[in-house]
Phi, psi and omega in degrees: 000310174302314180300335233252325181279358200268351185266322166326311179285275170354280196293328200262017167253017171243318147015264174336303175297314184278338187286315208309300181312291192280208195205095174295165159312343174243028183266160205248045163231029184269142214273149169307143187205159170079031205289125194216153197213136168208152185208150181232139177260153149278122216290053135268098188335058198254329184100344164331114160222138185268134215225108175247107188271167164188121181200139165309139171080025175261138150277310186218165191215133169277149162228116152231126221280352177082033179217018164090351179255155177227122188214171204229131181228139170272358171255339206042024155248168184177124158267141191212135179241111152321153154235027158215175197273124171180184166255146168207171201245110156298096211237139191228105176244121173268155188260073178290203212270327191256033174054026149300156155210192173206141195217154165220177182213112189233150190289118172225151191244120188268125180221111187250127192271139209258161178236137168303156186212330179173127190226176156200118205280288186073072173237345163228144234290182172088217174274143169337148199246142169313312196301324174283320184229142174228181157262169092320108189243196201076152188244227176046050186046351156065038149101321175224055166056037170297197199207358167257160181237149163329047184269192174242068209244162192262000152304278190304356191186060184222152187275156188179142193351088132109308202242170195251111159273141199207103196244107186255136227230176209233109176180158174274099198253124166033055187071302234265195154259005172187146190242149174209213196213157188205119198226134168210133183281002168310143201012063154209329176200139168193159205210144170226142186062115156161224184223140171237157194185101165237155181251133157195155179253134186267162172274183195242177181066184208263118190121292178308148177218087176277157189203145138281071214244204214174115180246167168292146175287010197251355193304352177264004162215358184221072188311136141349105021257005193306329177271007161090102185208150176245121154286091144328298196219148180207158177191147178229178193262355162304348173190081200297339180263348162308100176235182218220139160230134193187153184245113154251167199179192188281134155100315202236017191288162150078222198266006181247045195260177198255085164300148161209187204195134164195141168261139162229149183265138186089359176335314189252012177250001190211156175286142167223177227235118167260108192235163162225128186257115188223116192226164182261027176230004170187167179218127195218109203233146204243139137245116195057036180084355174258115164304100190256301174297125175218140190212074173315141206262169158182184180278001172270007197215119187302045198223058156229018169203228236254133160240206192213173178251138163244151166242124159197163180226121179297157173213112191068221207092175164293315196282327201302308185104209175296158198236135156312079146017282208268014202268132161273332197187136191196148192214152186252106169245152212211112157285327145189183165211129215222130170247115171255179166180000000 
């Protein structure tokens, strides 16, 4: 009888031993299965989409929304508000309790409705409106040996049927050699995060050096580059359908800034659409609706809080280059400009 309970004892103490060690039918180290992943926008245009993961033996589910954010849910549900308008692919690893996973993925097409916030029409005739615009005046080359000096005189700078002209004229002015216009929407209108859309027709020849930016509003206690500046659009006359999109900041100044380049055609006979997608997770700048530029947004970097508008067009410079003699006039017409969010 002792032999007979002491084996008895044995086996259910290998029993044992062997349930605890392998992966019994209820055990929580079974690698995740059956993982099916789905997201919904939610139909206001907001950008909001619900996102439900679900698979046997999971604990937890990575979500990465395809914009570069990564976020974690212990249920695999989770709402995410996009901020720009797009298709984006959704990846999903689900997780057991001993870091098995599995992972699937699916597609959602996001479509977000922008609120106007602030434009300029340039629909009546005269000077640039104030409420709106302020100058730069001045000369002394503006840090990169340009050659025009500033005014606000309406040679240089007025709206006429429909458009804003920014002209720079070839004459002696107050020392420089040639005068233009420099319109900044400083402390009168700034914005953080959102979409821009300017239609211009650019100048021709070789020396104008027109641009479309954007500065930190701090820029009067957080010197350049530290406050942070966005090129929408730059264009020099060595290639006139060449234009440049670029970020400067600490680290990326100067000729060393976080750039890209596309060519397009007709830059100075016909208008195109300069645009920026700004966010706190990327800055992404278009021509004509084509993305040539990205830039991760992130807190190391100055592109989080108010910026401003500049329109001007430069003449010669490090960027302009060499100036054409003969060019006498060149003019930046700007159809408009529209700020969303």
């Amino acid at each position: 009888m002792k032999i007979f309970l002491n084996g008895c004892i044995i086996l259910s103490f290998f029993l044992i031993a062997c349930s605890k060690g392998g992966q019994s039918a209820g055990s929580t180290d079974l690698p995740p299965t059956n993982l099916t992943v789905s997201a919904t926008a939610v139909p206001d245009s907001s950008g909001n989409v619900n996102i439900t993961a679900s698979a046997s033996n999971a604990v937890t589910y990575d979500i990465d929304l395809g914009n570069g954010v990564i976020q974690t849910s212990a249920t695999g549900l989770l709402t995410y508000k996009y901020s720009a308008t797009g298709n984006y692919t959704i990846n999903v690893v689900a997780k057991s309790s001993s870091g098995q996973t599995a992972s699937a993925n699916t597609t959602i097409a996001v479509g977000i409705k922008r609120n106007l916030i602030w434009s300029d029409e340039f629909n009546t005739d005269g000077a640039p409106d104030p409420n709106k615009w302020g100058y730069d005046l001045g000369g002394g080359g503006w840090g990169n040996s340009e050659q025009e000096y500033y005014t606000n005189r309406s040679q240089n700078a007025v709206v006429q049927n429909g458009v804003l002209k920014i002209t720079v004229l070839k004459e002696s002015y107050n020392g420089s050699s040639y005068t233009s216009a420099r319109l900044l929407s400083k402390n009168k209108f700034a914005f953080t995060y959102g979409h821009v859309d300017i239609r211009a027709q650019l100048p021709s020849g070789q020396g104008p050096w027109p641009a479309l930016w954007m500065l930190g509003s701090n820029v009067d206690t957080m010197i350049w580059p530290a406050c942070g500046e966005i090129d929408i659009m730059e264009q020099n006359g060595s290639n006139s359908n060449k234009i440049y999109g670029t970020l400067h900041y600490p680290g990326h100044s100067g000729a060393n800034g976080n750039g890209n380049t596309t060519i397009i055609a007709n830059a100075t006979t016909s208008f195109h659409i300069y645009s920026l997608d700004w966010s706190p997770s990327a800055i992404k700048i278009y021509v004509d609706g084509n993305l040539f530029q990205t830039v991760a947004n992130s807190s190391s970097i100055p592109f989080n809080h108010d910026f401003f508008v500049i329109l001007n067009v430069a003449m010669g410079g490090t960027f302009g280059g060499s100036v054409d003699p003969a060019i006498t006039s060149a003019t930046m017409q700007v159809d408009y400009i529209r700020v969303y969010q």
